[in-house]
MISE-966536 format. One record per residue: residue number from 0; residue in one letter; x, y, z of N, C-alpha, C in turn. Coordinates in Angstrom, 1 decimal, always signed. Atoms other than C-alpha are relative to their C-alpha. Layout:
N
[pt NUM; "A"; [X; Y; Z]; [X; Y; Z]; [X; Y; Z]]
...
This chain:
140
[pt 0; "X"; [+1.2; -0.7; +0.0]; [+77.6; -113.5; +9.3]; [-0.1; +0.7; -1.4]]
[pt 1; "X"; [+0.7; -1.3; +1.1]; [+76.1; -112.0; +5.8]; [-0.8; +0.8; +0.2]]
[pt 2; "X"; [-0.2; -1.4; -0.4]; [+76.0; -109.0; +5.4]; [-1.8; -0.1; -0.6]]
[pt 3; "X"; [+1.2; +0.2; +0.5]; [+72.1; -108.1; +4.8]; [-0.1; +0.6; -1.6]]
[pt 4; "X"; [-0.3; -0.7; +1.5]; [+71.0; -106.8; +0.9]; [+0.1; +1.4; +0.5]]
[pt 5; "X"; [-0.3; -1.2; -0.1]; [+72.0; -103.0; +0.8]; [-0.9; +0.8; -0.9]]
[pt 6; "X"; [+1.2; -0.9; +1.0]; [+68.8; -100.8; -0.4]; [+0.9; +1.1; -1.0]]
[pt 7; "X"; [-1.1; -0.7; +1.0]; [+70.2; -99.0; -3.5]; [-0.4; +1.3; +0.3]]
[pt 8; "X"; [-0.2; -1.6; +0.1]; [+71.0; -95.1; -3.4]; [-1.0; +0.7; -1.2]]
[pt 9; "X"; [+0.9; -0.7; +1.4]; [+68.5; -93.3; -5.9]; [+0.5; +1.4; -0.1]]
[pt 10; "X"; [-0.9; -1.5; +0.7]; [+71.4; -90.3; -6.2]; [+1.2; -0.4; +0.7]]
[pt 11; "X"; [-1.2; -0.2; -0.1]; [+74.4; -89.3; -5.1]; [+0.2; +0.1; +1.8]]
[pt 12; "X"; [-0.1; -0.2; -1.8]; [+74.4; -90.5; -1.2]; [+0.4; -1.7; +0.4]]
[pt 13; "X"; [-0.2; +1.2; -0.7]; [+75.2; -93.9; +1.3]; [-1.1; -0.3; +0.7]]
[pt 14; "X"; [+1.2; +0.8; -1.0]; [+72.4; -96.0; +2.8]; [+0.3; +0.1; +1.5]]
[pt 15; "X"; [+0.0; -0.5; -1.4]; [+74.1; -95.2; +5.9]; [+1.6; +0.4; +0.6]]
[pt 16; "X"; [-1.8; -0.6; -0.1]; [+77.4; -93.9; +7.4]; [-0.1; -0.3; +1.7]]
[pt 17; "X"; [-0.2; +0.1; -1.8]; [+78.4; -95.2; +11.2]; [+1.0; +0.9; +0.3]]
[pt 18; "X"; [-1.0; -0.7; -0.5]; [+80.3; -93.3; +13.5]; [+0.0; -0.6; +1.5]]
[pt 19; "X"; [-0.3; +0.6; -1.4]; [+81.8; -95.2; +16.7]; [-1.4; -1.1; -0.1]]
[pt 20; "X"; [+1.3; +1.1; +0.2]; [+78.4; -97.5; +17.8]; [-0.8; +0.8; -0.3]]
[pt 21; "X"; [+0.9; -0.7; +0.9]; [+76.1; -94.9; +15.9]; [-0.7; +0.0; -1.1]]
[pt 22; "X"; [+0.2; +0.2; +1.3]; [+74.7; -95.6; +12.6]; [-1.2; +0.5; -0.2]]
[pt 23; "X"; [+0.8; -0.5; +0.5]; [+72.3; -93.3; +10.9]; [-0.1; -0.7; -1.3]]
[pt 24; "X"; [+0.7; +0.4; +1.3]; [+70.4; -94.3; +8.0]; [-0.2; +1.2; -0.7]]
[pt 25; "X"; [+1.5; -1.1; +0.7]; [+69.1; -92.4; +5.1]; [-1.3; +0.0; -0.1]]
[pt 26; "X"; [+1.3; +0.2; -0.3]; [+66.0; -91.9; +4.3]; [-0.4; -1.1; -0.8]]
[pt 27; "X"; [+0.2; +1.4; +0.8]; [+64.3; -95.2; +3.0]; [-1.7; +0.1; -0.3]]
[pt 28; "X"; [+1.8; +0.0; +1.0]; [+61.2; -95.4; +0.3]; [-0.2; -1.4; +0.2]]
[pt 29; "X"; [+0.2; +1.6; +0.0]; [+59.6; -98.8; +0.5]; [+0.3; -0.6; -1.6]]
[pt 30; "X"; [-0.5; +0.5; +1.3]; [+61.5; -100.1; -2.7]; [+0.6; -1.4; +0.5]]
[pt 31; "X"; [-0.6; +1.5; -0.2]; [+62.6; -103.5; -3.3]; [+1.1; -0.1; -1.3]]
[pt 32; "X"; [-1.3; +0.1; +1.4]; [+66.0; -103.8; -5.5]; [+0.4; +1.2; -0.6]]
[pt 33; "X"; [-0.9; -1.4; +0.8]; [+66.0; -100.1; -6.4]; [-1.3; +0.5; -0.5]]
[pt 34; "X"; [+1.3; +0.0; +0.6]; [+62.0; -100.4; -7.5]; [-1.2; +0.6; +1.1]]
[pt 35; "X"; [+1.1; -0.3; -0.6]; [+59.2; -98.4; -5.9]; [-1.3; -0.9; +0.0]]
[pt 36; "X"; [+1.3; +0.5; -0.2]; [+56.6; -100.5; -4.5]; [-1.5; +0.7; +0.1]]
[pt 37; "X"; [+1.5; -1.2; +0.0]; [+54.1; -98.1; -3.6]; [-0.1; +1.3; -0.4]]
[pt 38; "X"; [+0.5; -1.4; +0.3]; [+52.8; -94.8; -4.6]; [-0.4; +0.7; +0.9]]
[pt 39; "X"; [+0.8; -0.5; -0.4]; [+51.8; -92.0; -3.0]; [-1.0; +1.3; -0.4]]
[pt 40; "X"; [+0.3; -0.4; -1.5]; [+50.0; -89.4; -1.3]; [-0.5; -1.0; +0.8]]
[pt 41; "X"; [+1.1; +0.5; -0.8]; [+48.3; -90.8; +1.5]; [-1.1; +1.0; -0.2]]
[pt 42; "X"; [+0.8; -0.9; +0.4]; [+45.2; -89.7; +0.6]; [-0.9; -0.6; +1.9]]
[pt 43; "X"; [+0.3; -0.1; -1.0]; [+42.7; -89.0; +3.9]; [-1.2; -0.8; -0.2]]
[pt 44; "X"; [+1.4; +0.9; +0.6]; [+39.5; -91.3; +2.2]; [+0.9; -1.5; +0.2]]
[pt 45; "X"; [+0.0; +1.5; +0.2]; [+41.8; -94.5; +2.4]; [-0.1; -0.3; +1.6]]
[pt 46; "X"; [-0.2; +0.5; -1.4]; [+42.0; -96.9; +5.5]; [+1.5; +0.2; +0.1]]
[pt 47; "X"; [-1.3; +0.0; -0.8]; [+45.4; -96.4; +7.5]; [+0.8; -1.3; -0.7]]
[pt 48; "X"; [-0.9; +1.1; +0.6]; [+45.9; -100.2; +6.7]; [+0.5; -0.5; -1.6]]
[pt 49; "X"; [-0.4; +0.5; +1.3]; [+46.3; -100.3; +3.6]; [+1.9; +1.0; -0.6]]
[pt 50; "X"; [-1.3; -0.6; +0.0]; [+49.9; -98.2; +4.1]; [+0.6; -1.1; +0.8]]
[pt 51; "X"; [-0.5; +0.3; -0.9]; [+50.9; -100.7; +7.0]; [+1.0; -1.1; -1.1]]
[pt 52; "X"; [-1.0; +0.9; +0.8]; [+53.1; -103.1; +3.9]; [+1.1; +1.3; -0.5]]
[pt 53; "X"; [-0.9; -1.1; +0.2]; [+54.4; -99.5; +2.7]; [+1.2; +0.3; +0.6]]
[pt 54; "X"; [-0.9; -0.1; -0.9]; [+55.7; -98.7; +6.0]; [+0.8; -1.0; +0.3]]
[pt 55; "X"; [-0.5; +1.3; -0.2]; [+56.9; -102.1; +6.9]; [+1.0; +0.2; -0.8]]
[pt 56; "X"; [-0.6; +0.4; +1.2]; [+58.8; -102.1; +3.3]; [+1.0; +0.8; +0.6]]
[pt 57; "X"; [-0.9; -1.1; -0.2]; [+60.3; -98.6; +4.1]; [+1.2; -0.1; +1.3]]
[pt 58; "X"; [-0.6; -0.3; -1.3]; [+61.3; -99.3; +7.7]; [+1.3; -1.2; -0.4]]
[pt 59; "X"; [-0.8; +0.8; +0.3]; [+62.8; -102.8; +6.7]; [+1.4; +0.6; -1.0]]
[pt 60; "X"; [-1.0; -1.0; +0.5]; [+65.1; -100.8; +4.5]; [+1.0; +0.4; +0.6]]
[pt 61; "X"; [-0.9; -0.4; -0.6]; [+66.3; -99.0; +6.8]; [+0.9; -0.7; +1.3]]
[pt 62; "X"; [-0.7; +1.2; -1.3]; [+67.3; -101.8; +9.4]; [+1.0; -0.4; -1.4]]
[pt 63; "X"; [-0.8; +0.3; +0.3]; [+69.0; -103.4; +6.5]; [+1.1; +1.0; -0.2]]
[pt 64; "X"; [-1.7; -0.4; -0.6]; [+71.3; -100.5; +6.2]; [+0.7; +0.1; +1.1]]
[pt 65; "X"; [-0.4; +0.2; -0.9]; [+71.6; -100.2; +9.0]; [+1.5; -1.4; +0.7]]
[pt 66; "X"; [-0.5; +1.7; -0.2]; [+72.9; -103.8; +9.4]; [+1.1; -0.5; -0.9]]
[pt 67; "X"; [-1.0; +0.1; +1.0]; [+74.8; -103.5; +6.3]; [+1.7; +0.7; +0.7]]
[pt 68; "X"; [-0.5; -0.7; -0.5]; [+77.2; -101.5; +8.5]; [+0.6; -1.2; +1.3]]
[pt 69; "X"; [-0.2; +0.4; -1.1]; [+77.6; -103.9; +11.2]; [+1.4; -1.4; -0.1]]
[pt 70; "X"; [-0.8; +1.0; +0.4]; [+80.6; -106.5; +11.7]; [-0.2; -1.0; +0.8]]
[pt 71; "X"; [+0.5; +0.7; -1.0]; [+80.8; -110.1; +12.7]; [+0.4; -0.1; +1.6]]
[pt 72; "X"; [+0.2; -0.2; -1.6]; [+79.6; -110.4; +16.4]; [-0.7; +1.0; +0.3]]
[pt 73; "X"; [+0.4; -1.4; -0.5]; [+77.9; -107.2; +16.3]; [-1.8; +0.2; -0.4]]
[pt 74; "X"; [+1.3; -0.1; +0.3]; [+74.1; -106.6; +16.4]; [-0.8; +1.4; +0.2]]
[pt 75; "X"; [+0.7; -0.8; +0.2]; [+71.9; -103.5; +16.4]; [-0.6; -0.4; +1.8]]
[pt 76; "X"; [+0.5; +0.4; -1.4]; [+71.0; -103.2; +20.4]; [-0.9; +1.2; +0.1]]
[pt 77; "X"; [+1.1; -1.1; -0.5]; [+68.6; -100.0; +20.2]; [+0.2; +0.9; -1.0]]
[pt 78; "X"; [+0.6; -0.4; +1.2]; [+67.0; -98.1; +18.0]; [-0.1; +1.6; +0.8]]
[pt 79; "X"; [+0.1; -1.4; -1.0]; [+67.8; -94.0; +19.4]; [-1.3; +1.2; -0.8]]
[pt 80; "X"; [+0.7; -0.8; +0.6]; [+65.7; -92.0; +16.7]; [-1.0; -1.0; -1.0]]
[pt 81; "X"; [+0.5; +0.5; +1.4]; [+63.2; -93.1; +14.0]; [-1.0; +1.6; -0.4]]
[pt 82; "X"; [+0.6; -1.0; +0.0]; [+61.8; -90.3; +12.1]; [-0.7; -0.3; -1.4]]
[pt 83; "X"; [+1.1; +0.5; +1.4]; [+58.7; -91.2; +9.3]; [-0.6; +1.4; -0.5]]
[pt 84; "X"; [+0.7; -1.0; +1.0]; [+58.0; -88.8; +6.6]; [-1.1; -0.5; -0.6]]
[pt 85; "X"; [+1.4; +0.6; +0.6]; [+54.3; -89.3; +5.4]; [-0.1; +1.4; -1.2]]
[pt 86; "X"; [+0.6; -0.7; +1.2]; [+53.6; -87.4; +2.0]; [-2.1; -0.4; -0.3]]
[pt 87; "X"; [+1.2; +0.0; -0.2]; [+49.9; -86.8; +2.6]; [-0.9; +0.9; -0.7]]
[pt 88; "X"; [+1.1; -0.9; +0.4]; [+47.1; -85.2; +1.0]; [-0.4; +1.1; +1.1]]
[pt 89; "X"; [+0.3; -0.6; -0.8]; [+46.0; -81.8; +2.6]; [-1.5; -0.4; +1.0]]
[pt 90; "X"; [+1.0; +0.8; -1.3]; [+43.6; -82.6; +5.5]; [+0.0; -1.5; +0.9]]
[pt 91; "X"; [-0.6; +0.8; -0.7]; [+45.4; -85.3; +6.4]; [+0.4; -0.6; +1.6]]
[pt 92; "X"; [-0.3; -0.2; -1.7]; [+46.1; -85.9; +10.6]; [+0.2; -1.4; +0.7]]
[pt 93; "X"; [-0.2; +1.1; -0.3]; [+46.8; -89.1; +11.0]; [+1.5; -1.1; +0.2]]
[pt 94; "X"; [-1.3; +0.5; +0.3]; [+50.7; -89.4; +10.6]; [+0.9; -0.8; +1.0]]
[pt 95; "X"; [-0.5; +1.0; -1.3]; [+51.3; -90.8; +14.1]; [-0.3; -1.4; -0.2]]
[pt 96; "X"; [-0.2; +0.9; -0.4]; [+49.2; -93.4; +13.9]; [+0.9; -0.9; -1.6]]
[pt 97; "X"; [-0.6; +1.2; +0.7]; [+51.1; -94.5; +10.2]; [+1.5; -0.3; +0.3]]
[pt 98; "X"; [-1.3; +0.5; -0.8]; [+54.3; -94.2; +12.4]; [+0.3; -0.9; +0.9]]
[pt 99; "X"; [+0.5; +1.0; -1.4]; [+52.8; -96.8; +15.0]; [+0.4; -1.2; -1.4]]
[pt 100; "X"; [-0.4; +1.2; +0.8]; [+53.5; -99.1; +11.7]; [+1.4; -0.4; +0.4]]
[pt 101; "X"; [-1.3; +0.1; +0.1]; [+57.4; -98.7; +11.6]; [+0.1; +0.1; +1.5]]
[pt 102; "X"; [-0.4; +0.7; -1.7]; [+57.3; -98.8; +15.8]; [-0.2; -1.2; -0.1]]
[pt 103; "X"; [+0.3; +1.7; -0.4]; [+55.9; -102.4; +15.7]; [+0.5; -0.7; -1.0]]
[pt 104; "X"; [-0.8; +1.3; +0.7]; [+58.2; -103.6; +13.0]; [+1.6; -0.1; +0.9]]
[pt 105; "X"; [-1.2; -0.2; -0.4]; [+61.1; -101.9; +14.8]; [-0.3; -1.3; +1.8]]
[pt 106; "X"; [+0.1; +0.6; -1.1]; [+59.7; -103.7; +18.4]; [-0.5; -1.4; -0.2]]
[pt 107; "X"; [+0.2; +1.7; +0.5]; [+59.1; -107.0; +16.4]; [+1.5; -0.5; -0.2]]
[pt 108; "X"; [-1.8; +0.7; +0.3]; [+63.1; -107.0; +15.5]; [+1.1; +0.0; +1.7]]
[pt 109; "X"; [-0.7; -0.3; -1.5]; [+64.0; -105.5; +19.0]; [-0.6; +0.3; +1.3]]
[pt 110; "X"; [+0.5; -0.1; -1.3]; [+61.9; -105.7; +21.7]; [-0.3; +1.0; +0.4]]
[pt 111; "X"; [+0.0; -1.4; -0.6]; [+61.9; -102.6; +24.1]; [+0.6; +0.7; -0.5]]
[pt 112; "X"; [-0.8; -0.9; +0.7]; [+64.7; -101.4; +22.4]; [+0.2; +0.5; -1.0]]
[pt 113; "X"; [+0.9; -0.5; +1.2]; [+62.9; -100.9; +19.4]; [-0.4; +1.0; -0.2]]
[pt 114; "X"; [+0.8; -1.4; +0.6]; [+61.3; -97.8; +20.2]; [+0.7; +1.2; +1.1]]
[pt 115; "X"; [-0.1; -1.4; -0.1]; [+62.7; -94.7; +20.7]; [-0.5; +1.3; +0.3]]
[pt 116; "X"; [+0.3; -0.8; +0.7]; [+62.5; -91.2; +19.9]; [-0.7; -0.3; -1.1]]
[pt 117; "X"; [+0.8; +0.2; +1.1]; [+60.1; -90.4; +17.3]; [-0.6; +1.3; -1.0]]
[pt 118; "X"; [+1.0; -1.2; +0.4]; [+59.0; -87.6; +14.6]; [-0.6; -0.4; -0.7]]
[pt 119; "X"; [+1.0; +0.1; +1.2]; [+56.1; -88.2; +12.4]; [-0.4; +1.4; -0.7]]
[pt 120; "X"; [+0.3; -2.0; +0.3]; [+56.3; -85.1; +9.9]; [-1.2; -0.8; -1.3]]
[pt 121; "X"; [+1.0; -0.2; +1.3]; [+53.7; -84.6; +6.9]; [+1.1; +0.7; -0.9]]
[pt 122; "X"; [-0.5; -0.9; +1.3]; [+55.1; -83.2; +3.6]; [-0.6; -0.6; -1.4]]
[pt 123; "X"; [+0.7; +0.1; +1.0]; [+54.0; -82.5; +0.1]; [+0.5; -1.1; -1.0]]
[pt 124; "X"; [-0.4; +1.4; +1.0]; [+56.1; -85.2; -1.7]; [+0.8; -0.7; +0.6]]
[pt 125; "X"; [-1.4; +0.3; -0.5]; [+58.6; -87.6; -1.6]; [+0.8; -0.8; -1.0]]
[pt 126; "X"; [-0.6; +0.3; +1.1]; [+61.3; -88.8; -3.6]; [-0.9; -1.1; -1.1]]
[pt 127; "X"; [+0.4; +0.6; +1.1]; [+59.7; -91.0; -7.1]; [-1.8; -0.2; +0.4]]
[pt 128; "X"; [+1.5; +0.5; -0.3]; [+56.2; -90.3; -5.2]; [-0.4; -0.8; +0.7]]
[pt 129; "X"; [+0.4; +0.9; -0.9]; [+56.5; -92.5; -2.6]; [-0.9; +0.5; +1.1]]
[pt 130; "X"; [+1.0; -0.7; -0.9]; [+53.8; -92.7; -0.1]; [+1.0; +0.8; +1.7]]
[pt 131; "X"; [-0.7; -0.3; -1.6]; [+56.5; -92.4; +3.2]; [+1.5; -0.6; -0.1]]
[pt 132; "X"; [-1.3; +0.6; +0.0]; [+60.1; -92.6; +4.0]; [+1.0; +0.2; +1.7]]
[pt 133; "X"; [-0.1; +0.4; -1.3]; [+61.6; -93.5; +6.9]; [+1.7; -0.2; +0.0]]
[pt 134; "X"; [-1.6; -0.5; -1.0]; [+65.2; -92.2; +8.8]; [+0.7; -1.2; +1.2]]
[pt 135; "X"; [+0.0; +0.9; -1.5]; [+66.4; -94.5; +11.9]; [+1.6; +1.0; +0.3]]
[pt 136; "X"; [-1.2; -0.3; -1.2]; [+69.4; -93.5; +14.6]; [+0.1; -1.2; +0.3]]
[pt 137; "X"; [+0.6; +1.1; -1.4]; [+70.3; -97.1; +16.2]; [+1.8; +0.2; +0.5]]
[pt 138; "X"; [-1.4; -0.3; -1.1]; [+73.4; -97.6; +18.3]; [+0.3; -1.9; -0.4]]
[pt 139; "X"; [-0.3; +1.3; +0.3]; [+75.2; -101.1; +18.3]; [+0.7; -0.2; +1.3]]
């Protein structure tokens, strides 16, 4: 089994740390190689979809740490937390549904066991300005 690519650290932390079948993630910008794809705020004038590759990027992220963690024979059987930070412009209210992105990538890799627990928070930034970043809990 290869191991999946391991999203790079942008400081002084690990893409994810297991304990027993537990594996928490950090938090994951939609970057590719170490490189911010998107920008943000979410501003409250765009459409939703035009975040849904952001989230996608972000979430995939954190499955690969996830997975980077895992040995052979062993697969990711449920997903216990996912928690999506949206960095949004004020008046903003819509952070659930860009959470409904990272549910249906998570219940595209794993079925029912995909979706969890869930917080959708707002906040005023997020690391290099990304629009959203995205946490997971899965179990193995």
């Amino acid at each position: 089994m290869s191991r999946p690519s391991q999203p790079v650290p942008q400081g002084d932390y690990i893409p994810a740390r297991r304990h027993g079948t537990l594996i928490v993630t950090s938090g994951m910008t939609p970057r590719r190689e170490g490189v911010l794809q998107f920008t943000g705020p979410v501003r409250c004038d765009q459409p939703l979809e035009d975040h849904r590759a952001a989230v996608r990027l972000a979430c995939e992220n954190a499955l690969a740490a996830a997975r980077g963690l895992l040995v052979e024979g062993e697969s990711l059987t449920a997903i216990l937390s996912l928690t999506v930070y949206v960095a949004a412009e004020p008046g903003f209210e819509a952070h659930s549904k860009l959470a409904d992105f990272a549910s249906a990538r998570l219940r595209e890799e794993l079925g029912p066991a995909g979706i969890g627990a869930r917080a959708a928070v707002g906040v005023a930034t997020l690391p290099g300005n990304a629009p959203v970043e995205i946490q997971l809990i899965a179990t193995v």
